[in-house]
N, C-alpha and C positions, 0 to 999 in steps of 0.2 A: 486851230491847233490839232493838230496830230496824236490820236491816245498811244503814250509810251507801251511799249512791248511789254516792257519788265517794271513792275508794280512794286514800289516801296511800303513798307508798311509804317506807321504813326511811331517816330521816336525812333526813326530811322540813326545810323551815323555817317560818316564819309566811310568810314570802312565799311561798314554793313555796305555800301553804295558799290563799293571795289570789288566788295568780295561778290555780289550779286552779279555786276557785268561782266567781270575775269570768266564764272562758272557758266553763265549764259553762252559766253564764245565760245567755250570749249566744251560744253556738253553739243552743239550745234555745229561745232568744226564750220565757224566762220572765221579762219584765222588762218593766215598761211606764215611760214618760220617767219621769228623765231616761237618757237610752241615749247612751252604751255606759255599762254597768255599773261598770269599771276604775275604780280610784281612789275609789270610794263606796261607800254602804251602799247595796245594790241594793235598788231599789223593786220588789219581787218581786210578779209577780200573783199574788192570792190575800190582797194585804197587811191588807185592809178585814175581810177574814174569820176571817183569825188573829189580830189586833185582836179581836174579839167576843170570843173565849175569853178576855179578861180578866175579864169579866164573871163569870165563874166560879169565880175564885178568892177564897179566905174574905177576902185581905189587901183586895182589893178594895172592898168592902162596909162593911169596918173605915176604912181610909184615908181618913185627911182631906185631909193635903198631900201631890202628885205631883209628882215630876216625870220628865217625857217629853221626850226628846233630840227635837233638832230637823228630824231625816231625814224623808223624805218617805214610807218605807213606816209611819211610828208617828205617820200623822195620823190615822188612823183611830183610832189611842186616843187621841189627843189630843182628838179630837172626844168618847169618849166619856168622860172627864176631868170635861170641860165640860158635858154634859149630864146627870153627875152631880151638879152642883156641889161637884165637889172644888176645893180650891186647886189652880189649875195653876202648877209652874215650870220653864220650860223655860230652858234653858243661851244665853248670849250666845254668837253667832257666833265660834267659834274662839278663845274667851276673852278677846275684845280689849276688852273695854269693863266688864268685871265676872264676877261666876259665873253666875246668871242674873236673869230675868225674871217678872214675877209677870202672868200673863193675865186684866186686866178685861174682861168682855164690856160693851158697854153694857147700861143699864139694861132691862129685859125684853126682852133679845135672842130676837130669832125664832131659829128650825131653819137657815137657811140664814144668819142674823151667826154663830153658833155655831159651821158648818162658815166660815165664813171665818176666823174667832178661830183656827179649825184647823189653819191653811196658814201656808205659812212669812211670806207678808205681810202675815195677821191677826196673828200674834209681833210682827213691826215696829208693827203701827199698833194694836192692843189690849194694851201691856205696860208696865210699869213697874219700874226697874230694885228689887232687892233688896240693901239692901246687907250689911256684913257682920255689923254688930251688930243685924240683925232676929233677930227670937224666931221660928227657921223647924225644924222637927221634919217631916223625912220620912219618908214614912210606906211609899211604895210607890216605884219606881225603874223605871222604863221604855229600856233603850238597844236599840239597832239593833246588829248588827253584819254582818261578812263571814262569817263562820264558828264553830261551837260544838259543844260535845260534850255527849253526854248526862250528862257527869260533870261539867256545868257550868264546863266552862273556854273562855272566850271570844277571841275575834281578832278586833281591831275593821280599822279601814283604816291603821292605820301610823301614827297621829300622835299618838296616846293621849290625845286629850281625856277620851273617858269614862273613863279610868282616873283623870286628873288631877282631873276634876269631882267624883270622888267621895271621890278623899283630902282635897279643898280643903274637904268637905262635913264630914269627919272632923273636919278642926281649924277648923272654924265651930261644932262642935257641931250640924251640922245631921241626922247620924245615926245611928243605934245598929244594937244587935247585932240589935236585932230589921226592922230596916229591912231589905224582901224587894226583891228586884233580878230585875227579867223581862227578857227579849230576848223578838224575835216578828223571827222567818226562814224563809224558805222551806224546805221538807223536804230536799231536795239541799244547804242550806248547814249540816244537820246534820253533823259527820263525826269520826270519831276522830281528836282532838288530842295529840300524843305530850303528856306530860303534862310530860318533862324542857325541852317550849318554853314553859311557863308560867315568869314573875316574879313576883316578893313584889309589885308594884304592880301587876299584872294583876287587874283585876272578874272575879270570875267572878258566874255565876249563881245563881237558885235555881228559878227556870220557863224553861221554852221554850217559847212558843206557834208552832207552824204552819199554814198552813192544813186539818191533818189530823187533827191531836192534841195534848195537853197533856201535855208532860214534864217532871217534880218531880224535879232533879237530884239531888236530898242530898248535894249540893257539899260534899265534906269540905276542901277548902283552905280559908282563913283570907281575905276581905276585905281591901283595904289599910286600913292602922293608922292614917292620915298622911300628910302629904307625906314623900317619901324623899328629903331636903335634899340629901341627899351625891350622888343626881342630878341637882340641877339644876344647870344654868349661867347663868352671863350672856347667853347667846344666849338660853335659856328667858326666864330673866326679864324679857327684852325685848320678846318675843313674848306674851306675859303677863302684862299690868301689873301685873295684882291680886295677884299672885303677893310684889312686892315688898313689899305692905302687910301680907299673912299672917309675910311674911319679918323686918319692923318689928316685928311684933305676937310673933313668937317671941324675936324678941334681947330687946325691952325687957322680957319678962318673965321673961329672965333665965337661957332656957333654951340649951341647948349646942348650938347649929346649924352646924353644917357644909356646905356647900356648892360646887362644883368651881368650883377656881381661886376659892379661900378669898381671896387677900390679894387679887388685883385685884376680885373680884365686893364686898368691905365696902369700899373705896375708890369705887366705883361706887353701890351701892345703901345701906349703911349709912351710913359714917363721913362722907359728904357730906354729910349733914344737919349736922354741926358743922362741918366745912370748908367748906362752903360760906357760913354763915355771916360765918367772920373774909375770906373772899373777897370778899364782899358790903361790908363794911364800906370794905374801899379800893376795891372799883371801881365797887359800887352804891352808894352812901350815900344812903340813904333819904329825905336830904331836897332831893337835885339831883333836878331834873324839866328836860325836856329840851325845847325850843319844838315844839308839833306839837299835833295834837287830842287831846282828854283828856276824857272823860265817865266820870261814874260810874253802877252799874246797881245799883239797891237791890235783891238778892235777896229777902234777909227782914227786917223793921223787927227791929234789935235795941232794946229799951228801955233799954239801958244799956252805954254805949262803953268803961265802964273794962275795966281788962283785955284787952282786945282786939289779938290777936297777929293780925299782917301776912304773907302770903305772895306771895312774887316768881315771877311765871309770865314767861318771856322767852323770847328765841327762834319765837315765833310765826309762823306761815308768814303770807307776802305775802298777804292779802285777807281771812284769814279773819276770817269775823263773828260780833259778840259774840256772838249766838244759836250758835254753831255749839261755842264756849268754851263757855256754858253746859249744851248738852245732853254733853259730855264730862266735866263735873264730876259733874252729876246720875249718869250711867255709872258714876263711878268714886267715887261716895258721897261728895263734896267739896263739897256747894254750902255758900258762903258765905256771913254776914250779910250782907255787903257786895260787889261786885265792881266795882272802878275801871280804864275799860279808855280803854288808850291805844296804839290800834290804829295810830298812824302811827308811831311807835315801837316797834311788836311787845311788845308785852309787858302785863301786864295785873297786877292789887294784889287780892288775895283777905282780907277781914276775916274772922277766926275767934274765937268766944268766948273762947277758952281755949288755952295754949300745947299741950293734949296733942293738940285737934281738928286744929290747926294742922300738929304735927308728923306726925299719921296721913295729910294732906293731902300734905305732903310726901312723902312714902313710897308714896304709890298715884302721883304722877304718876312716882317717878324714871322714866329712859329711857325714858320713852313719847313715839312719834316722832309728828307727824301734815304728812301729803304730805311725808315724808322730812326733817322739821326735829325733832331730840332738842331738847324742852323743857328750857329750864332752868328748874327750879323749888327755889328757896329760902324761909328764911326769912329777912324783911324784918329792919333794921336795929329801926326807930322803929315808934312807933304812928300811926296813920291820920292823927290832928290835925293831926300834926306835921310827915308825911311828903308825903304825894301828893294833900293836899284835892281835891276836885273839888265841882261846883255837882249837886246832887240835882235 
């Protein structure tokens, strides 16, 4: 074992831990933009080169589907992901629009669309989202962090995405016991972490790549199991969309979830799926339409209308355009047979095959706000025919 650089002292905390490796890089100018380091995963020079020892390891070579966190020191593996032809999936922005993204290159992309596919604004313009019922088995795990031990216990920057990304990955089935999990940090962001500051929902690791050498933690902690329901809150869930749809997809199948501020968070995110209904019924009735513009936007031809459950999207911010509705359903795995949008009226009529599509639709939008308006999303009284026609 290697003596860390940077020395903690007894009664240490994770921030005390943050705050010591953030000021080490930057009084040392071991960082190249984005600077100051604080508050990120420092993009440590040297980051291209501890990236390469990936190459090295047996999971590597095995691995089909990856996914590599969005930071800017793990583009260098990102780039070699893709010059693999592994699947790449790297994590939506701060989880606001889904888990993550799947990275097409175009069709025989050269050396240099590759390294752009690599960078955080080849993610935006070569990806597409993943949603939750894709058949995805990961195989390798790439995250960034602030700080890590040889013993494989990690400190990421305070917000716990990668912690979250990976229980949500849990209960998607998207990985198993044998799914390996790397970090790649700078040698000084090595350092003994008391081990009494790890949680049950803390990633550890199982490699450490630096720019110097390859550390095989033999991480004897345990991976998180799952979402740890009994921390989430209503401020999470809000911050979180998709969060409410994993949270839909545990009640209805019947399982015992608990979660902080239990009676107000199922009046908000669950039991409103039926209450909002008999609310709809007296103050929306699905078949009053209101004088204003009204078109409808054929998403996907369905060949057959019967059956076809209604969902009420309202509340809609002042200007937004229907293109801007649609790349937010697509986000959040909702697009519709149908979408009838009646944007001077703010609100818009989503067709669903089937009441279960419908009601999963429901459940990914609850409290998702957009330019500070909380969407109302219900389900519709009546069917399409009947309710909100519009001219194709």
């Amino acid at each position: 074992m290697t003596e860390p650089v940077i020395k903690l002292r007894l009664g240490v905390t994770k921030s005390d831990i943050r705050q010591k490796v953030w000021d080490y890089i930057e009084e040392r100018n071991l960082a190249n933009f984005p600077r100051p380091v604080h508050h990120r995963i420092p993009n440590f020079k040297g980051a291209y080169q501890a990236c390469e020892y990936i190459k090295g390891l047996e999971v590597f070579s095995k691995a089909r589907e990856v996914k590599v966190d969005p930071d800017k020191p793990l583009e260098g593996s990102r780039l070699i992901m893709l010059q693999a032809r592994k699947t790449l999936l790297v994590p939506t922005p701060r989880l606001r629009a889904g888990l993550f993204n799947k990275i097409i290159p175009p069709p025989g992309a050269t050396k240099e669309q590759l390294r752009i596919c690599a960078t955080s604004q080849g993610v935006k313009e070569y990806s597409v989202p993943v949603g939750l019922d894709a058949s995805v088995q990961v195989d390798l795990i790439v995250v960034g962090s602030v700080a890590v031990s040889e013993k494989g216990w990690r400190i990421g920057k305070g917000e716990g995405f990668a912690d979250m990304e990976y229980a949500m990955m849990v209960s998607m089935g998207a990985v198993s016991e044998n799914t390996v999990v790397v970090t790649i940090v700078h040698d000084c962001q090595v350092v003994d972490i008391p081990e009494q500051l790890i949680d049950d929902h803390d990633l550890t690791v199982d490699y450490i790549l630096t720019p110097t050498r390859i550390i095989k933690t033999d991480c004897k902690l345990p991976k998180p199991c799952g979402i740890i329901w009994s921390k989430v809150d209503t401020e999470l869930l809000q911050r979180i969309p998709i969060l409410n749809n994993l949270l839909y997809r545990e009640k209805k199948a019947g399982r015992a979830v608990t979660i902080k501020n239990e009676q107000a968070a199922s009046t908000n995110v669950v039991r409103n799926i039926s209450v909002c209904v008999q609310e709809h019924n007296l103050e929306n009735p699905s078949g009053s339409s209101q004088s204003g513009s009204k078109r409808t936007v054929t998403v996907m031809e369905s060949q057959d209308s019967r059956g076809i459950t209604t969902v009420y999207v309202g509340n809609l911010p002042a200007g937004l355009r229907v293109s801007e509705l649609k790349t937010l359903l697509r986000a959040h795995n909702a697009v519709p047979l149908r979408l009838t949008w009646q944007g001077a009226q703010r609100r818009a009529f989503l067709d669903y095959k089937n009441d279960e599509t419908a009601e999963n639709t429901v459940a990914a939008l609850q409290n998702l706000k957009i330019s500070g308006n909380t969407l109302r999303v219900e389900l519709a009284k009546s069917q399409r025919a009947s309710s909100h026609g519009g001219a194709t």
